[in-house]
C-alpha positions in Angstrom: 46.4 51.9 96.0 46.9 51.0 92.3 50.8 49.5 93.2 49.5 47.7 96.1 46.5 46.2 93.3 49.4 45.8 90.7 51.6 43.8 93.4 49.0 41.0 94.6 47.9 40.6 90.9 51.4 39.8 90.3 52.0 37.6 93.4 48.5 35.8 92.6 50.0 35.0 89.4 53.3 33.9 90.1 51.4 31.1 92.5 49.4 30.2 89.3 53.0 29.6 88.0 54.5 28.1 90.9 51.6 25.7 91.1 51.2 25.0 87.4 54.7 23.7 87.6 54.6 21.6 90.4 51.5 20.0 88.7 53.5 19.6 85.2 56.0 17.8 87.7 53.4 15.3 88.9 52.2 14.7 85.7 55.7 13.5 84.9 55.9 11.2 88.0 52.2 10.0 87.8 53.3 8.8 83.5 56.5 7.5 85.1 54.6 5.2 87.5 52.5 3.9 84.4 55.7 3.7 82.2 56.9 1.3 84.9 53.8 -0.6 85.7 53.6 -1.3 81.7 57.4 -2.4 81.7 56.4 -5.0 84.2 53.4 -6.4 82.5 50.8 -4.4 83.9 47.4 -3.4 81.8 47.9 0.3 81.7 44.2 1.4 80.7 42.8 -1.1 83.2 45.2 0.6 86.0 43.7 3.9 85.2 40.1 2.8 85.2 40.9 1.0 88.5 42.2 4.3 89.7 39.1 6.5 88.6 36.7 4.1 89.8 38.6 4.3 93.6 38.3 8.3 93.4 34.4 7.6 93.2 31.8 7.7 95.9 30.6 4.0 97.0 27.1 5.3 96.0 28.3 6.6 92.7 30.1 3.5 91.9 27.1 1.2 92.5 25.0 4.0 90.6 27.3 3.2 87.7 27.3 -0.1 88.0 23.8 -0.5 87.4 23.4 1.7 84.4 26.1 -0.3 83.0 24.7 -3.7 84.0 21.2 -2.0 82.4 23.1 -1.0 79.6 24.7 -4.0 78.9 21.4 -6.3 79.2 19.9 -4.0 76.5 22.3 -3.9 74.0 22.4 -8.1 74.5 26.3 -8.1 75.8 27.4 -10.8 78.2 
């Protein structure tokens, strides 16, 4: 029983590995993509707010949009 317990523990973390790696790897392709869009004249922070504010929920985004817009108003900017 205890080999069998030893085994899966040791497959379960070879996935972590596996899948650690293959995330380190995206990583490296997502910064490429931004490396290029910069080289071309692209705003590199505006691309990843852009990209953050896609991943949202339409109801979360307008949510947000208000409390900025409130924020905003308060603090007398725009």
């Amino acid at each position: 029983m205890a080999e069998t317990t030893d085994d899966r523990l040791r497959l379960l973390i070879e996935r972590v590995e596996r899948l650690e790696e293959e995330k380190k790897g995206i990583s490296d392709d997502i910064r490429d993509v931004y490396n290029e869009a910069k080289a071309v004249g692209y705003d590199v922070k505006i691309m990843r707010a852009i990209v953050r504010i896609r991943k949202m929920k339409p109801d979360d985004r307008r949510e947000m949009d208000l409390l900025l817009d409130t924020y905003k108003s308060a603090l007398g900017i725009d």
